[in-house]
C-alpha positions in Angstrom: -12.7 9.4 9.6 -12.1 9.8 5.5 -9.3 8.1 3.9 -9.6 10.4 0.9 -8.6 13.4 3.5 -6.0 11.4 4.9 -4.9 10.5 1.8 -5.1 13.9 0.5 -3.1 15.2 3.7 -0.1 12.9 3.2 0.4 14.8 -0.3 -0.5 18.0 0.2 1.9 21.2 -0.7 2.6 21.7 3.0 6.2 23.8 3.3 7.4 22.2 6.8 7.4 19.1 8.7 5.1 20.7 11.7 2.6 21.5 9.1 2.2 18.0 7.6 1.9 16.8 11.3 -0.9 19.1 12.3 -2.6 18.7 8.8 -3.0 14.8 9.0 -3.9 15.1 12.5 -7.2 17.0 11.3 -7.4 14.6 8.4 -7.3 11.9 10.6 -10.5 13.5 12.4 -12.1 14.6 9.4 -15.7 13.2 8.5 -17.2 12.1 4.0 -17.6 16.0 4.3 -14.4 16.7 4.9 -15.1 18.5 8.2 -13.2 18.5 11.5 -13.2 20.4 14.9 -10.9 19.2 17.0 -10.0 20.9 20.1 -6.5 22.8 20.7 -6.1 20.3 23.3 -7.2 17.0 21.2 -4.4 18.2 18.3 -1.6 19.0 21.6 -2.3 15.1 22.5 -2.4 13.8 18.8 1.4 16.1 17.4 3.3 16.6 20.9 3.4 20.3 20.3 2.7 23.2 22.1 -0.4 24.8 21.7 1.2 28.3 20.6 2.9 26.0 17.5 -0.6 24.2 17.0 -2.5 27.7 16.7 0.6 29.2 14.6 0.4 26.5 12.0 -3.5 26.4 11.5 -2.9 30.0 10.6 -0.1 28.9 8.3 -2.3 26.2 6.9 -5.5 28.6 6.7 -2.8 30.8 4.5 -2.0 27.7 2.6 -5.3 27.4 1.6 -5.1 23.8 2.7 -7.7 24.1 5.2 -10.3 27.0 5.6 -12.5 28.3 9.0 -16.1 27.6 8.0 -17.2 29.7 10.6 -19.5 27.4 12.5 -18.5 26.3 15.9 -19.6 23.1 18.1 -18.3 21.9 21.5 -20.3 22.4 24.6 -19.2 25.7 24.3 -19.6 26.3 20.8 -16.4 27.4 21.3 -14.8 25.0 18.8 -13.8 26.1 15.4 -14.6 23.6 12.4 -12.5 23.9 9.4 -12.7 22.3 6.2 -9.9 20.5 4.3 -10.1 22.0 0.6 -8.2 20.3 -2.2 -10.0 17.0 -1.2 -10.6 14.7 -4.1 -13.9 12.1 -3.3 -14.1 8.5 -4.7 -18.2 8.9 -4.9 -18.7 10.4 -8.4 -21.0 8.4 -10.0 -20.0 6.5 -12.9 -23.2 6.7 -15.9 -24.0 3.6 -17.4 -22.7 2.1 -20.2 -25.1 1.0 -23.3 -23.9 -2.6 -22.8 -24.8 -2.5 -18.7 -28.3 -0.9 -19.9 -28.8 -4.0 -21.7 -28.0 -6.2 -18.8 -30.6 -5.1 -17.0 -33.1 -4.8 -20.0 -36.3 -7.4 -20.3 -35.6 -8.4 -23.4 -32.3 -10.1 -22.5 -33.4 -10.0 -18.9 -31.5 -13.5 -17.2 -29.8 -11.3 -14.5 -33.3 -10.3 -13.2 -35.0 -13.8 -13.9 -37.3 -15.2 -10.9 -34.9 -18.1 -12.2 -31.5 -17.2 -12.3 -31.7 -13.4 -11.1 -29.9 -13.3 -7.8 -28.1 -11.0 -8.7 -30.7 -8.3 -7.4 -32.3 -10.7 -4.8 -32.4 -8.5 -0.9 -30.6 -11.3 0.3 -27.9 -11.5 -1.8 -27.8 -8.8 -4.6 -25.1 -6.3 -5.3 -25.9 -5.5 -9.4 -28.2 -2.2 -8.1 -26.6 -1.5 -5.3 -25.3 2.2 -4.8 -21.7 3.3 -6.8 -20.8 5.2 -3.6 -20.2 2.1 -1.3 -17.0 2.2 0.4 -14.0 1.1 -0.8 -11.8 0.4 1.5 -12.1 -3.8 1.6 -10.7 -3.1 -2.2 -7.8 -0.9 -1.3 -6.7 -3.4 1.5 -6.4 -6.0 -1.3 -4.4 -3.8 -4.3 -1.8 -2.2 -1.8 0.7 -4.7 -2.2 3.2 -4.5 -4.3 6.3 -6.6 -4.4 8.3 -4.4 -6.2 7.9 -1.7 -4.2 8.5 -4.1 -1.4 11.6 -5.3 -2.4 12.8 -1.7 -2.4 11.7 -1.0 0.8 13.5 -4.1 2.5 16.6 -2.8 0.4 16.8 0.2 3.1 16.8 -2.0 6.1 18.3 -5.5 4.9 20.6 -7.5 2.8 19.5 -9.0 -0.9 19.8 -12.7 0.6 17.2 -11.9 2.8 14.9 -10.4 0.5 15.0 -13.0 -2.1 14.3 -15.7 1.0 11.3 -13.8 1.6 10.2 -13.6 -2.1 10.6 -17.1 -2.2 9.0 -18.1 1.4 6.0 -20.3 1.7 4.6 -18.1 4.1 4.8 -14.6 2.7 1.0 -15.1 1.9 0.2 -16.4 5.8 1.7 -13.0 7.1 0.2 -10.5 4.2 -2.8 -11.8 5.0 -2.6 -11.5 9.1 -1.3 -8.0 8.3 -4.1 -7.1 6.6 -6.6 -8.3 9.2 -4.1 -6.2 11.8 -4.4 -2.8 9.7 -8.1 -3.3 8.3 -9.3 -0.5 10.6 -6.6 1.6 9.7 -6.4 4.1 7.4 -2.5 3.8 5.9 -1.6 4.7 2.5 0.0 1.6 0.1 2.9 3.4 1.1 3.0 3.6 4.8 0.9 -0.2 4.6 4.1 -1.4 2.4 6.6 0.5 5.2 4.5 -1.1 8.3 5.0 -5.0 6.1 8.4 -4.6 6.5 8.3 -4.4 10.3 6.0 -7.0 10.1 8.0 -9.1 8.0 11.1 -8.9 9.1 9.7 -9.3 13.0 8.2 -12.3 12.5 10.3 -14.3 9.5 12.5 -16.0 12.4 9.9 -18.4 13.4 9.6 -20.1 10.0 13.1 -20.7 9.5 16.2 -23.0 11.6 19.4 -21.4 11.7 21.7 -22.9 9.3 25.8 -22.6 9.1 25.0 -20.7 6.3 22.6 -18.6 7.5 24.6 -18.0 11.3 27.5 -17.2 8.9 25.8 -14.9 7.0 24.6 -13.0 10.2 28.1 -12.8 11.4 29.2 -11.3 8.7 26.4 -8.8 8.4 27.2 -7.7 11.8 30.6 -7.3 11.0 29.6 -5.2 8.7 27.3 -3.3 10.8 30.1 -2.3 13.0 32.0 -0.4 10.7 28.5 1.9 10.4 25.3 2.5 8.0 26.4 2.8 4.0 25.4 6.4 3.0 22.8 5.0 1.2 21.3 3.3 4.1 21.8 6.7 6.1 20.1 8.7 3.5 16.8 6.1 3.5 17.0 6.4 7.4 17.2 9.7 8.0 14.1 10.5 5.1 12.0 8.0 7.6 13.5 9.6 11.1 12.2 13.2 9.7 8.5 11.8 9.4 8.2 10.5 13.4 6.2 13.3 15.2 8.8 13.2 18.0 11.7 13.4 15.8 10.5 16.5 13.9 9.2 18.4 17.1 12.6 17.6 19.1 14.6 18.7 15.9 12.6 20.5 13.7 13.3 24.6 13.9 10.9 26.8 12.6 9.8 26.0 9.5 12.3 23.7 8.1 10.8 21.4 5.5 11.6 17.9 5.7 14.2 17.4 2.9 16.1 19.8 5.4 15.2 18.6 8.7 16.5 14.7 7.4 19.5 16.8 6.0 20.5 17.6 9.6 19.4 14.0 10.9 22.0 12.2 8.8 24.6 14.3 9.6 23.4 13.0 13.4 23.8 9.3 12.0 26.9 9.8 10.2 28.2 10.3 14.1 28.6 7.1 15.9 27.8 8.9 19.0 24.8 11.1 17.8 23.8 8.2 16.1 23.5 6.1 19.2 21.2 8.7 20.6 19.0 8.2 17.4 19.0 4.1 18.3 15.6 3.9 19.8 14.2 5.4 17.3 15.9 3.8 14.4 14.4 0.7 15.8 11.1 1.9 15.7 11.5 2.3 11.9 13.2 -1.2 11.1 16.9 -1.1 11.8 18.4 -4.5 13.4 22.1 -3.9 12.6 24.5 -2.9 15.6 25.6 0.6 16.5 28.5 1.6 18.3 29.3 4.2 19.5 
């Protein structure tokens, strides 16, 4: 699995929704080369499509030039194409050495590789010569964070009460750090880690805090509010997040509609109470907790 292909895939100029599906899918099963070869049937499993759509679209991407056939073939069979993601961007160029980090390591200054002091290279414990392509992923886990960015997000799905509570929680740091430990395997995006710690958040905040009047007053009237149905601004953040589930986009999706269109069409769906209480389950899924009636 490469997160830079991932990554890439999440970005890439794809022109509809079922071609960003099928594209990470490979990503997702792409090796540091940048390889795949995934069966027909593994990608059917993985996107819910058919496997006429699955062979259409690798010919779109193939057109794309987002992916290309390298014409070598594995499988028991060696009936199995493997294609190569192109466009991918590596983290493993090698950074040359300053003048000043020659000099750190030169015998005339030399403390770092002192039998004294220099532990710094020691088997055991050294990581000054170590190689500049070791993986990154430990560091990504610890930059994704973002509070702005956070705050935004939680603007979609909640009140501003709420989110300055959270800002201001004791145990904001307790949870970021379990959701790390949850996700570490996982190769998200800061964006779709940030999306996910919403969830998380706003799953798990009730068992730090007592119900106050305030706070059970508060939740009355945000229900009221709820029943009069999503502000278009809410509907609009929704429906962007609806047109990115897999089973959203194959059940709605026609053709090749791009997303901005396919979440066109979904929140005209959630501007209708009853089309929008067929959407409930899934607007769950993706964070909403306010009431819908239909």
């Amino acid at each position: 699995m490469s997160l830079d292909a991932t990554l890439w895939a999440w970005k890439a100029p794809v022109q509809t929704s079922t071609q960003r599906l099928v594209l990470i899918s490979l990503a997702d099963r792409a090796g540091e080369d940048h390889t795949c070869f995934p069966s027909y049937e593994r990608l059917t499993k993985d996107t819910l499509l058919n496997r006429k759509t699955i062979v259409k679209v690798i010919s779109e991407l193939i057109g794309l030039q987002l992916i290309q056939d390298t014409g070598e073939r594995k499988g028991v069979t060696r009936q199995v194409k493997v294609y190569r993601l192109t466009g991918v961007i590596g983290r493993e160029e090698t950074v040359p050495k300053t003048e000043q980090s020659q000099k750190r390591n030169s015998s005339n200054i030399g403390t770092l590789n002192s039998p004294k002091n220099g532990t710094l290279n020691s088997p055991n414990i050294g990581t000054q010569n170590l190689s500049s392509n070791l993986p990154i992923e430990p560091i990504n886990i610890k930059n994704w964070f973002s509070f702005k960015k956070l705050k935004t997000e939680l603007s979609f799905v909640t009140d501003s009460e709420t989110i300055k509570r959270i800002g201001e929680s004791s145990w904001l740091e307790r949870e970021k750090n379990a959701f790390e430990k949850f996700n570490a395997n996982r190769n998200h995006s800061d964006d779709m880690m940030i999306y996910h710690f919403v969830d998380w958040l706003l799953k798990n905040m009730s068992k730090y805090e007592q119900p106050t009047p305030a706070t059970q007053t508060n939740t009355a009237t945000a229900k009221a509010g709820n029943q009069k149905g999503m502000s278009d601004k809410q509907i609009h953040a929704f429906a962007q997040k609806l047109s990115h589930l897999p089973e959203i986009a194959t059940k709605y999706a026609e053709g090749n509609e791009s997303y901005e269109q396919l979440a066109a069409k979904i929140a005209k769906k959630l501007s209708n109470p009853t089309e929008c209480k067929k959407l409930e389950p899934y607007l769950r899924e993706i964070g909403f907790t306010g009431a819908i009636n239909a």
